[in-house]
mmCIF file of the N, C-alpha and C atoms, coordinates in Angstrom:
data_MODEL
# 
_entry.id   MODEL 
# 
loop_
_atom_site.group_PDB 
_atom_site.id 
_atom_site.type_symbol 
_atom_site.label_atom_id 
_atom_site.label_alt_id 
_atom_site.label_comp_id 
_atom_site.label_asym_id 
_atom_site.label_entity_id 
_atom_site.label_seq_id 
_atom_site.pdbx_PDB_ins_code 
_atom_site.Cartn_x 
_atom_site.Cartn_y 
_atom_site.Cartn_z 
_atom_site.occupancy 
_atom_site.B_iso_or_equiv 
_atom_site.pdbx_formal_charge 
_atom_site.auth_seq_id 
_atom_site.auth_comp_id 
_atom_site.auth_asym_id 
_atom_site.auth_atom_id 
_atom_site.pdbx_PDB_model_num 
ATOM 1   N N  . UNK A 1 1  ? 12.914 87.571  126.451 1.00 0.00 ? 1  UNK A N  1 
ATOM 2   C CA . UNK A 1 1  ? 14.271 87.137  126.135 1.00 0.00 ? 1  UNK A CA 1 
ATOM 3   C C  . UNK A 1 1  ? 14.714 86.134  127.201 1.00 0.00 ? 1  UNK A C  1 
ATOM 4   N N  . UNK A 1 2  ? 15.425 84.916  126.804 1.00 0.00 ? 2  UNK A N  1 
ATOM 5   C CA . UNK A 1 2  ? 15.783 84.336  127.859 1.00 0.00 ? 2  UNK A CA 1 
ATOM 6   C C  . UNK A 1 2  ? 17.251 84.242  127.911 1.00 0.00 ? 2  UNK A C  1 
ATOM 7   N N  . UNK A 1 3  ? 17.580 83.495  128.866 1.00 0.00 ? 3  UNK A N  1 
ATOM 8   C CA . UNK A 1 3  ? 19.267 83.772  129.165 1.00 0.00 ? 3  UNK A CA 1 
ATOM 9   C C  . UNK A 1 3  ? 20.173 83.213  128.660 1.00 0.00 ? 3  UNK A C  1 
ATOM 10  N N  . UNK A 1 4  ? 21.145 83.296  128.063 1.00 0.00 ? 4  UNK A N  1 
ATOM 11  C CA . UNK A 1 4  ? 22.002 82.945  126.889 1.00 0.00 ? 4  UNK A CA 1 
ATOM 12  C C  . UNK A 1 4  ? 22.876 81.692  127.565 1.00 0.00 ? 4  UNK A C  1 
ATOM 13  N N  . UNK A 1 5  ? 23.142 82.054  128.865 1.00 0.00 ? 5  UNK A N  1 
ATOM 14  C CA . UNK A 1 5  ? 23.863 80.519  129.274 1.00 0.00 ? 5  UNK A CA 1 
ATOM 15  C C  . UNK A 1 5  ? 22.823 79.235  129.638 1.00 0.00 ? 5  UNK A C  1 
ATOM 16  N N  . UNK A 1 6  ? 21.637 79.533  130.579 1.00 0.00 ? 6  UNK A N  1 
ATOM 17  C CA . UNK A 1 6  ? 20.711 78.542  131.203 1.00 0.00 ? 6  UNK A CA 1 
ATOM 18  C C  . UNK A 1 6  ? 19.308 78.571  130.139 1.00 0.00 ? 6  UNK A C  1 
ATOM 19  N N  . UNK A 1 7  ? 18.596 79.351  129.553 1.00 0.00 ? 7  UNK A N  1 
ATOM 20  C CA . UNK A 1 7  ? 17.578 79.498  128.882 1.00 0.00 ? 7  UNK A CA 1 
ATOM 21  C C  . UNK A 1 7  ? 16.637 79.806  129.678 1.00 0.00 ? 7  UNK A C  1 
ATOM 22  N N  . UNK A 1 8  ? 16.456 80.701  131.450 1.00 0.00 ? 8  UNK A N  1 
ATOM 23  C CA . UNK A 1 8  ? 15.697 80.456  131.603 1.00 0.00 ? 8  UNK A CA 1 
ATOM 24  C C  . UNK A 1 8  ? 15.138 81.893  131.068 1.00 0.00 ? 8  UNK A C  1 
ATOM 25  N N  . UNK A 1 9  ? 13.891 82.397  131.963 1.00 0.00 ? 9  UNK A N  1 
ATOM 26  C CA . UNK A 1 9  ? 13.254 83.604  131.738 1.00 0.00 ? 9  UNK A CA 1 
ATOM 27  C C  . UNK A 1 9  ? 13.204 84.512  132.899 1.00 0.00 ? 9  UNK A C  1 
ATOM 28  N N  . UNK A 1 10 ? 13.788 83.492  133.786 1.00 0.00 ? 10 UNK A N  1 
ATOM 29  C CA . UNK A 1 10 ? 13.435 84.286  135.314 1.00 0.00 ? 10 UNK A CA 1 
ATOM 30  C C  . UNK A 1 10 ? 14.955 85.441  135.405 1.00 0.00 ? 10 UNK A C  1 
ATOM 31  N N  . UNK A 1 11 ? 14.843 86.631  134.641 1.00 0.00 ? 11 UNK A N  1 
ATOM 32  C CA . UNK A 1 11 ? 15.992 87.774  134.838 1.00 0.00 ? 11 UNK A CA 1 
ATOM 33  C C  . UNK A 1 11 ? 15.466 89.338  135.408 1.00 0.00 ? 11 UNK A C  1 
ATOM 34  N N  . UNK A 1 12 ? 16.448 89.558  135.668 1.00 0.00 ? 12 UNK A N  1 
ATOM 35  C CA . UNK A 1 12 ? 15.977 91.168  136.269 1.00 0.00 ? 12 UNK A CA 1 
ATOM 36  C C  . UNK A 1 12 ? 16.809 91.905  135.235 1.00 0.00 ? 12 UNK A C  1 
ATOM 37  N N  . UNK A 1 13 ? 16.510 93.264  134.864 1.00 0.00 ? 13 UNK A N  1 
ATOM 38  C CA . UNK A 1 13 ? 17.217 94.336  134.958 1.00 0.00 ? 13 UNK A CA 1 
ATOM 39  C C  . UNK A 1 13 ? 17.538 95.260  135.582 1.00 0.00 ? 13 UNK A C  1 
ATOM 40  N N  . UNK A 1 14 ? 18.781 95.565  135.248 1.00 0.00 ? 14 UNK A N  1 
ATOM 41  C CA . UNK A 1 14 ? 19.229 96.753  136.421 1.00 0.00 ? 14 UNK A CA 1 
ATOM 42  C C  . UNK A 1 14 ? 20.504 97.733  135.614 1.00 0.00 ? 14 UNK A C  1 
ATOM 43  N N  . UNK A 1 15 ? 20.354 98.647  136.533 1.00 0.00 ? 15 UNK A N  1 
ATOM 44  C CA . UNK A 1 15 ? 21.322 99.700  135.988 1.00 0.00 ? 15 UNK A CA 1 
ATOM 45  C C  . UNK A 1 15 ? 22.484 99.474  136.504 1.00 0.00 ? 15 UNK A C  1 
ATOM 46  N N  . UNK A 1 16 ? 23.591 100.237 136.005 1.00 0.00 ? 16 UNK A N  1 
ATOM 47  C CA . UNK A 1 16 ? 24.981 99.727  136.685 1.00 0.00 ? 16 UNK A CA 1 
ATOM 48  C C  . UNK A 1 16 ? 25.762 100.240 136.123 1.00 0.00 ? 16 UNK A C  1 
ATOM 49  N N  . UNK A 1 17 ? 26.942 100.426 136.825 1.00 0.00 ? 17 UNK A N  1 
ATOM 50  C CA . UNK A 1 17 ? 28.119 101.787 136.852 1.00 0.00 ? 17 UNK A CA 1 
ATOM 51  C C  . UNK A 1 17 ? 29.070 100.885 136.439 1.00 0.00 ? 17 UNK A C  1 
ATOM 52  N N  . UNK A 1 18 ? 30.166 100.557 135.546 1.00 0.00 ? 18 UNK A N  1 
ATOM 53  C CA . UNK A 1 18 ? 31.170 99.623  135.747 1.00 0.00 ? 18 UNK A CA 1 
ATOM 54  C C  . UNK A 1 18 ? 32.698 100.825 135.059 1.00 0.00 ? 18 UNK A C  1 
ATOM 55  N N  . UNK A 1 19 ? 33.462 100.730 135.998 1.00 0.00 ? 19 UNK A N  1 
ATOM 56  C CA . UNK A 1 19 ? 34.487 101.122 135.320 1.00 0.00 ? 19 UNK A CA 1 
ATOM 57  C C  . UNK A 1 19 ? 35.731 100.527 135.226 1.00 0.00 ? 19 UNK A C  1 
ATOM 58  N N  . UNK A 1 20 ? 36.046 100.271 133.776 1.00 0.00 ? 20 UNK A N  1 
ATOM 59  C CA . UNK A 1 20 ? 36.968 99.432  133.050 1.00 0.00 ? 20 UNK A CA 1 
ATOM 60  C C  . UNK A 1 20 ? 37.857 99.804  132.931 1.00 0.00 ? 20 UNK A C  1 
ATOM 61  N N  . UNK A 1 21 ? 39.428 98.957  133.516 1.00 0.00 ? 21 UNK A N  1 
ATOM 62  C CA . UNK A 1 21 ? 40.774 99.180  133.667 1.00 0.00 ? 21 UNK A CA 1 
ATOM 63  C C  . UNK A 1 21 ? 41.169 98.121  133.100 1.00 0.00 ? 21 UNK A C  1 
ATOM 64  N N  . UNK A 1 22 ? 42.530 98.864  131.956 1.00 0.00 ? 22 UNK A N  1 
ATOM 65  C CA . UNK A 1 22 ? 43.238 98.062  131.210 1.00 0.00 ? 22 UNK A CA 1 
ATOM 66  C C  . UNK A 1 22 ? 44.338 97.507  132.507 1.00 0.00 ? 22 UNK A C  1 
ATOM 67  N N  . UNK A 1 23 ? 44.777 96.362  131.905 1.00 0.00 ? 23 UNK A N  1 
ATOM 68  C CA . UNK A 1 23 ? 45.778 95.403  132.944 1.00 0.00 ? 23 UNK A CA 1 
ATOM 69  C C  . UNK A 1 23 ? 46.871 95.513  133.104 1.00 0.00 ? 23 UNK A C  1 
ATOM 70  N N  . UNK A 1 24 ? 47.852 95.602  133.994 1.00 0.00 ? 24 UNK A N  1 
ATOM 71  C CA . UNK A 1 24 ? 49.216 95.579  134.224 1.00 0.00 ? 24 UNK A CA 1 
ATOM 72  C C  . UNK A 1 24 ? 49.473 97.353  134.646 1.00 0.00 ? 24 UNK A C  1 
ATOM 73  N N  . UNK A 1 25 ? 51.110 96.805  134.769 1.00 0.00 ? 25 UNK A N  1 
ATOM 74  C CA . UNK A 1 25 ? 51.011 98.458  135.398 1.00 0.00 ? 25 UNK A CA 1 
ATOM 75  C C  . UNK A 1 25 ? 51.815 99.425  134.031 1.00 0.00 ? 25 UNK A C  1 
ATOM 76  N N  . UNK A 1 26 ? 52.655 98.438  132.461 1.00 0.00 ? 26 UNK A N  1 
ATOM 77  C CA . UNK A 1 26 ? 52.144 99.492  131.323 1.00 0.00 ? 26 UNK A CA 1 
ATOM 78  C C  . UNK A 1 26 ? 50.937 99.991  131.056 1.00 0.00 ? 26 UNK A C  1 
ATOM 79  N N  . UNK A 1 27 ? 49.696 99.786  131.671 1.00 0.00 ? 27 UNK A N  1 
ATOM 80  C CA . UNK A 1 27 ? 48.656 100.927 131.133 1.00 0.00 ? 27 UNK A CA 1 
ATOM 81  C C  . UNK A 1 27 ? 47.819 101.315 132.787 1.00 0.00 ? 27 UNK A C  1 
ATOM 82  N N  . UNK A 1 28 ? 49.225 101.734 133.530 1.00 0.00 ? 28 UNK A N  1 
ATOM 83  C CA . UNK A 1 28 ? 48.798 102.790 134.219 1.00 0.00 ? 28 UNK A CA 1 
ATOM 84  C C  . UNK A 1 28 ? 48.100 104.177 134.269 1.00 0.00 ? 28 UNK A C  1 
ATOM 85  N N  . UNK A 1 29 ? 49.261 104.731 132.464 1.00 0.00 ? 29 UNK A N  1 
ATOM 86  C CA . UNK A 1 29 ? 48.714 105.935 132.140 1.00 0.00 ? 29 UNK A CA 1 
ATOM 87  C C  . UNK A 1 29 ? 47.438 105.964 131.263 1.00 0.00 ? 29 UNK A C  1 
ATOM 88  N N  . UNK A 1 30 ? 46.928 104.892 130.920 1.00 0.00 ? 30 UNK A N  1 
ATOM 89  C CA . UNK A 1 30 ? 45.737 104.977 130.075 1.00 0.00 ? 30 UNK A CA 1 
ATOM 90  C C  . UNK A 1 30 ? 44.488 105.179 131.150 1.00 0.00 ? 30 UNK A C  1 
ATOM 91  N N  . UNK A 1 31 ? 43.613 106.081 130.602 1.00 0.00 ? 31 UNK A N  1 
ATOM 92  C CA . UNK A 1 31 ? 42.234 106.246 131.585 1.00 0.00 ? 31 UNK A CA 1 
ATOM 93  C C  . UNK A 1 31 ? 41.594 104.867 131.426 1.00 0.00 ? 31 UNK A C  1 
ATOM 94  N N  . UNK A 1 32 ? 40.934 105.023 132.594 1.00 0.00 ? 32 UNK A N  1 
ATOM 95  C CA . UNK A 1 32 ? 39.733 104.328 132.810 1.00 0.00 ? 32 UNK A CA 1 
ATOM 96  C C  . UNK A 1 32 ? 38.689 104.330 131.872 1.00 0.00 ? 32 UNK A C  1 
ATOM 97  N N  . UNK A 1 33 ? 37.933 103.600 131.662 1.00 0.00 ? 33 UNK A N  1 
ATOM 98  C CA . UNK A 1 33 ? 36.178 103.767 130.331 1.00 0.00 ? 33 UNK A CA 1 
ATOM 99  C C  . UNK A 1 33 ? 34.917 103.375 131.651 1.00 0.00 ? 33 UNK A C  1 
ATOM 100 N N  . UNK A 1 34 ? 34.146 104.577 131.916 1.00 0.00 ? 34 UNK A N  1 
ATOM 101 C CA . UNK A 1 34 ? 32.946 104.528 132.119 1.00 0.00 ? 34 UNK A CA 1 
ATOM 102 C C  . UNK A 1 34 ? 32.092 104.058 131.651 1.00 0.00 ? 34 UNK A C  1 
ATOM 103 N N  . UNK A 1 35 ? 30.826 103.238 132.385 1.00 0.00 ? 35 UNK A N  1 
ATOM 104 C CA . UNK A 1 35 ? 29.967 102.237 131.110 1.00 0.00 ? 35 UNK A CA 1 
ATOM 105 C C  . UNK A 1 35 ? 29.222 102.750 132.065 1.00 0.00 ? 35 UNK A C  1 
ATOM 106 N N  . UNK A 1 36 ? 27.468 102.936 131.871 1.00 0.00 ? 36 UNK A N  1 
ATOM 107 C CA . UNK A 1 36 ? 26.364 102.979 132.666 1.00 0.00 ? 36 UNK A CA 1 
ATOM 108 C C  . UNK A 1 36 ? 25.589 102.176 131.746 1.00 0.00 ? 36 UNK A C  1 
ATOM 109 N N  . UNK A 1 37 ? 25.493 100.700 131.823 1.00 0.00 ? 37 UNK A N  1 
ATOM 110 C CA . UNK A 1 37 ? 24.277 100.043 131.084 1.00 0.00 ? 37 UNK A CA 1 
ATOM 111 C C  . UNK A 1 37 ? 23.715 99.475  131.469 1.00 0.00 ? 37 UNK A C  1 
ATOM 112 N N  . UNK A 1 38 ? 22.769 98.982  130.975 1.00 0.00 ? 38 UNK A N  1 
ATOM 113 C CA . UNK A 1 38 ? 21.372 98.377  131.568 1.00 0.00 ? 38 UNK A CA 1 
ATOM 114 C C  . UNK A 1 38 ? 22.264 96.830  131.542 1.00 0.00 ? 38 UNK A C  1 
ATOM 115 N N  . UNK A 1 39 ? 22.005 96.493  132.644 1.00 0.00 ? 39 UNK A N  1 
ATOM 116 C CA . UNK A 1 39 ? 22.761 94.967  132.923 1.00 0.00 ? 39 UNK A CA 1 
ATOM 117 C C  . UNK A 1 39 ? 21.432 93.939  133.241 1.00 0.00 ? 39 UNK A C  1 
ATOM 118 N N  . UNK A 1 40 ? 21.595 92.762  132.450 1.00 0.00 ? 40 UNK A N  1 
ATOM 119 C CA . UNK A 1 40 ? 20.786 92.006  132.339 1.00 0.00 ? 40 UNK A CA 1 
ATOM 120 C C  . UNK A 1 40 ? 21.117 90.924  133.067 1.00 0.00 ? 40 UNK A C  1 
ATOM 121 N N  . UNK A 1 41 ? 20.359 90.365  134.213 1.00 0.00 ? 41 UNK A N  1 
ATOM 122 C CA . UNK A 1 41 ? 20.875 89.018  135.483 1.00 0.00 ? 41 UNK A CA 1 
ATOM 123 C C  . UNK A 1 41 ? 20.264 88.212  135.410 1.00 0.00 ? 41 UNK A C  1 
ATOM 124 N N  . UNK A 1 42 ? 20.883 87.253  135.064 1.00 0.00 ? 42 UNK A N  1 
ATOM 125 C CA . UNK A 1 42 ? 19.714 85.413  135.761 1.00 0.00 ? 42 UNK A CA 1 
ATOM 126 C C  . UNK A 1 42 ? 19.571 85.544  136.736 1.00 0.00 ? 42 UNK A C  1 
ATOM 127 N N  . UNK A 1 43 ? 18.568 85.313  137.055 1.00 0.00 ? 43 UNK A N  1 
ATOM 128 C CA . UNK A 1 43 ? 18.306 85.051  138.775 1.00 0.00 ? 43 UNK A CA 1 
ATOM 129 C C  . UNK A 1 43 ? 18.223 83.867  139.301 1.00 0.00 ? 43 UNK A C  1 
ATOM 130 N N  . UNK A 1 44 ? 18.107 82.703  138.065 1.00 0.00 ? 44 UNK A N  1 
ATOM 131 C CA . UNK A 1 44 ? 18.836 81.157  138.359 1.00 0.00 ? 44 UNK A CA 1 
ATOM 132 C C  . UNK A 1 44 ? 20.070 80.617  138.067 1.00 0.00 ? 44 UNK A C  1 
ATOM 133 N N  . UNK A 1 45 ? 20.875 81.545  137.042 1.00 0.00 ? 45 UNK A N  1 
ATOM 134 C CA . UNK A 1 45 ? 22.103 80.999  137.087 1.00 0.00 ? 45 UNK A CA 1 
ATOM 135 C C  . UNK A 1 45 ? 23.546 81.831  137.030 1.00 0.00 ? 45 UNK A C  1 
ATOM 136 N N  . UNK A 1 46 ? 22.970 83.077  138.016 1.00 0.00 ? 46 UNK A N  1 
ATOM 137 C CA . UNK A 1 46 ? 23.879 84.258  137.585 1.00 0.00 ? 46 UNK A CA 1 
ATOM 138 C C  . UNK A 1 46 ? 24.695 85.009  136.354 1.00 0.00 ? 46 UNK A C  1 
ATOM 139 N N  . UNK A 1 47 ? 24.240 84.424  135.623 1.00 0.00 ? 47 UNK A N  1 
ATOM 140 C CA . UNK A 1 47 ? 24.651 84.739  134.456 1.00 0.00 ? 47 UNK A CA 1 
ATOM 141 C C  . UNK A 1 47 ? 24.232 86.507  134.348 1.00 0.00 ? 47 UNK A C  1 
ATOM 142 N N  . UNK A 1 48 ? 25.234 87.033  133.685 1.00 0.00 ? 48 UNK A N  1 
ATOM 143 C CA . UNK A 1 48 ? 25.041 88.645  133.096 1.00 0.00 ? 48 UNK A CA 1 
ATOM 144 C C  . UNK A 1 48 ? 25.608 88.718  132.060 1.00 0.00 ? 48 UNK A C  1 
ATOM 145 N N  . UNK A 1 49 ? 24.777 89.854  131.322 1.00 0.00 ? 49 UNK A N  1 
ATOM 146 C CA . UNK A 1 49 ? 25.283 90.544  129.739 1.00 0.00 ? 49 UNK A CA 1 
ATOM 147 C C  . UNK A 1 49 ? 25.074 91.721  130.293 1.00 0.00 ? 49 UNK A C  1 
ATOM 148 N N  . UNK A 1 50 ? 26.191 92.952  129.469 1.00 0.00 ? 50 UNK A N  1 
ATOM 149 C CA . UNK A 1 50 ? 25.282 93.913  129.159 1.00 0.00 ? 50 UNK A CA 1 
ATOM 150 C C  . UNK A 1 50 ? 26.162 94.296  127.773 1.00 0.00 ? 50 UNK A C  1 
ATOM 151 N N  . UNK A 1 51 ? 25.730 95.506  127.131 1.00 0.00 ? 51 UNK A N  1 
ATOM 152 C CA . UNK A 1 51 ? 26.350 96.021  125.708 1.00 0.00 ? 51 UNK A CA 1 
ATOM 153 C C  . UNK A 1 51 ? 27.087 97.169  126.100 1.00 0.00 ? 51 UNK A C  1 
ATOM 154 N N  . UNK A 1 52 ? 28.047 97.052  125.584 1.00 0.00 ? 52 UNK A N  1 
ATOM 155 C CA . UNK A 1 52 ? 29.134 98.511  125.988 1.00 0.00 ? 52 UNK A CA 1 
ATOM 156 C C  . UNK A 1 52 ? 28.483 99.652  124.212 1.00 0.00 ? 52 UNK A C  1 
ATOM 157 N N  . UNK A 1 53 ? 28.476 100.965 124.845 1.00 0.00 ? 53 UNK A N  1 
ATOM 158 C CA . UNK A 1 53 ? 27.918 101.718 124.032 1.00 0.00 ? 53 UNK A CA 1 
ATOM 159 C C  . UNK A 1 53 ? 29.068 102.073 122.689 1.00 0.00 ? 53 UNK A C  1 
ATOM 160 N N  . UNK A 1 54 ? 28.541 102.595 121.701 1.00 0.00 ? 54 UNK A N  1 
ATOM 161 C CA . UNK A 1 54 ? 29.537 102.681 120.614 1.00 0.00 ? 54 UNK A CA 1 
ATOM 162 C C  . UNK A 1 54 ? 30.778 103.154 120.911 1.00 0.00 ? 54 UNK A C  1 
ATOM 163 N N  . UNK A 1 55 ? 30.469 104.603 121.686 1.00 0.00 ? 55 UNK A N  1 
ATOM 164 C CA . UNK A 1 55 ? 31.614 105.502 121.854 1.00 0.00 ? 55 UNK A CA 1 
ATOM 165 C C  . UNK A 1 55 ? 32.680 104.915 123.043 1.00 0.00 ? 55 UNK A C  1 
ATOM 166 N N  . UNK A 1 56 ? 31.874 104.112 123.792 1.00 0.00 ? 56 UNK A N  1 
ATOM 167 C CA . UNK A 1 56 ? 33.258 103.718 124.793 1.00 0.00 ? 56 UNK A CA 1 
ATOM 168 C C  . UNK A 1 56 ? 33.550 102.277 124.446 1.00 0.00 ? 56 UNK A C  1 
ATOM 169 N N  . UNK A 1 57 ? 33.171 101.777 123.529 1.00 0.00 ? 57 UNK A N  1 
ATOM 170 C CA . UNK A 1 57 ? 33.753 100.726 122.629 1.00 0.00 ? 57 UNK A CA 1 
ATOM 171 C C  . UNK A 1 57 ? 34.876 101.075 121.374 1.00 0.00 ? 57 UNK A C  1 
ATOM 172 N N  . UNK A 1 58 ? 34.742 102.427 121.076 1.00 0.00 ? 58 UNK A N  1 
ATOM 173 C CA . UNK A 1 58 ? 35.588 102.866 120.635 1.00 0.00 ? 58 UNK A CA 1 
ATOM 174 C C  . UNK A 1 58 ? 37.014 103.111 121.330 1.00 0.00 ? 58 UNK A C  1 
ATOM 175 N N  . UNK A 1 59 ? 36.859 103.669 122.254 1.00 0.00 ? 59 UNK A N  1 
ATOM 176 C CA . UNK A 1 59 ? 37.695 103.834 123.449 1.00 0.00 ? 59 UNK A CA 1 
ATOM 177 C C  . UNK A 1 59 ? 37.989 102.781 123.433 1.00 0.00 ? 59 UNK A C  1 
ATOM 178 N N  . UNK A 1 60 ? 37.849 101.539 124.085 1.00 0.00 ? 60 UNK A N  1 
ATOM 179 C CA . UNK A 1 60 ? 38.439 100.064 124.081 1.00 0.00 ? 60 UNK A CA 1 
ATOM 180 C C  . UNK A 1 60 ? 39.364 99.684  123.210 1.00 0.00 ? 60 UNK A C  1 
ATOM 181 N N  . UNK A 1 61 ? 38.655 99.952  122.299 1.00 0.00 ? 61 UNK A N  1 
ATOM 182 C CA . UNK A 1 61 ? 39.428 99.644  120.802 1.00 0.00 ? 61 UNK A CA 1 
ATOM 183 C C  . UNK A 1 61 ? 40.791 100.137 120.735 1.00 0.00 ? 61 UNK A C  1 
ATOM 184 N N  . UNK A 1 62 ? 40.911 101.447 120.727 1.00 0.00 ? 62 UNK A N  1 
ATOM 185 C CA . UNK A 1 62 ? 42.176 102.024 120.734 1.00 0.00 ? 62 UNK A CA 1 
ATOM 186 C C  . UNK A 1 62 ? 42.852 101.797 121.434 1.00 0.00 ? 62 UNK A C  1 
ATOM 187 N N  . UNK A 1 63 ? 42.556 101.462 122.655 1.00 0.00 ? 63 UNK A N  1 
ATOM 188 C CA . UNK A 1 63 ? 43.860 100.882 123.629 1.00 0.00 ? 63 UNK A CA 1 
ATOM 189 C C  . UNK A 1 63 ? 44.025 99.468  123.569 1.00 0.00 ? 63 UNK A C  1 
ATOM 190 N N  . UNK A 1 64 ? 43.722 98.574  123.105 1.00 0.00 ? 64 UNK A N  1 
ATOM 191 C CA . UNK A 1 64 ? 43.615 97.004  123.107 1.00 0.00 ? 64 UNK A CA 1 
ATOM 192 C C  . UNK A 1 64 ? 44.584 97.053  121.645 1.00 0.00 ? 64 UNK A C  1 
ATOM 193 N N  . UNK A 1 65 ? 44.009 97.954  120.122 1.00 0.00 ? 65 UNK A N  1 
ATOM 194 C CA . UNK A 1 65 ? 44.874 97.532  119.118 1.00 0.00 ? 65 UNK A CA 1 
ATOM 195 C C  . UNK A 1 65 ? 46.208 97.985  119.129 1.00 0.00 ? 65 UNK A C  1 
ATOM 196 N N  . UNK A 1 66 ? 46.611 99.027  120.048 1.00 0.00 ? 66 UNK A N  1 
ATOM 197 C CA . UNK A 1 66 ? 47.373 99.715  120.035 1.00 0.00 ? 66 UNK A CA 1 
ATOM 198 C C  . UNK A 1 66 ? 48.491 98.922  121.170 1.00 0.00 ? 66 UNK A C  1 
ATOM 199 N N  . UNK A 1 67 ? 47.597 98.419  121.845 1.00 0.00 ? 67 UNK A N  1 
ATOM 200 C CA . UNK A 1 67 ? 48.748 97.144  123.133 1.00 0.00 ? 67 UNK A CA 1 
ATOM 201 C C  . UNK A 1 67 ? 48.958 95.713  121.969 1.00 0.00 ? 67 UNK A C  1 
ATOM 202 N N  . UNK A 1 68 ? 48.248 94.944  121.054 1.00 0.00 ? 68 UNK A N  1 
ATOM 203 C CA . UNK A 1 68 ? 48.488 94.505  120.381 1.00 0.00 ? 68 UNK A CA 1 
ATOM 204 C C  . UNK A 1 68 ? 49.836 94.543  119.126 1.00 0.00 ? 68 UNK A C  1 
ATOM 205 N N  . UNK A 1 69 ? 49.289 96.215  118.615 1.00 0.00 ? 69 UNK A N  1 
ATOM 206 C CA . UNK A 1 69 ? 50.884 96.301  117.756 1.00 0.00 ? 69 UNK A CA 1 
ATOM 207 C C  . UNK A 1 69 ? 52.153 96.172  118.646 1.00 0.00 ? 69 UNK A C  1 
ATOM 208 N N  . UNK A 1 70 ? 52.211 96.925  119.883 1.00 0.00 ? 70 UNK A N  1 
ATOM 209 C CA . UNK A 1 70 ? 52.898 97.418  120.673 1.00 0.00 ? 70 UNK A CA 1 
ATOM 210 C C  . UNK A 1 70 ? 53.886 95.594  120.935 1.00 0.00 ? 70 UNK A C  1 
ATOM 211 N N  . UNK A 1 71 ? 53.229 94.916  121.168 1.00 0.00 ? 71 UNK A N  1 
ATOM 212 C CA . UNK A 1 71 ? 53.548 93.749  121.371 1.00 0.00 ? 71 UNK A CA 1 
ATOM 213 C C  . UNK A 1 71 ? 54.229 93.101  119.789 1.00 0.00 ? 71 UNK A C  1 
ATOM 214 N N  . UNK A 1 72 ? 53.841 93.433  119.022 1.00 0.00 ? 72 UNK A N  1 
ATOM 215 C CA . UNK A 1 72 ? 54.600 92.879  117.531 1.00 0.00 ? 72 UNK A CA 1 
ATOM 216 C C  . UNK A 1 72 ? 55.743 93.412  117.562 1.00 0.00 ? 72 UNK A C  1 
ATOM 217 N N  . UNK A 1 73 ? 56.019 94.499  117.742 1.00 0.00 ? 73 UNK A N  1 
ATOM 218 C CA . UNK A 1 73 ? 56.848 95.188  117.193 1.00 0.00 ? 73 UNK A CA 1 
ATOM 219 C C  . UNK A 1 73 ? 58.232 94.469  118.560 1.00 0.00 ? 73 UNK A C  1 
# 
């Protein structure tokens, strides 16, 4: 696979902890989302991906559509 911004081939994988906080201080009370995924690195142009898993993409979801209505209304 090569790298989606530079094309090259020269990447590592690695594991990695990331934990995701919604912004501002209205979503103080919302938790945090734990991710442990395999993170994919250029090693020529720093570039990274990784895939957030179903269930804490679900999680995302609900707090992003729910700050969205929140804002219509």
């Amino acid at each position: 696979m090569t790298c989606l911004s530079c094309q090259s081939a020269n990447q590592a994988e690695l594991f990695a902890e990331i934990l995701i906080h919604f912004p501002g201080l209205k979503n103080i009370d919302k938790p945090a989302v734990w991710l442990f995924p395999r993170l994919l690195v250029c090693l020529d142009c720093d570039a990274s991906q990784f895939m957030v898993p179903e269930q804490q993409l679900a999680m995302i979801e609900i707090v992003t559509v729910a700050e969205v209505a929140a804002t219509r209304d």
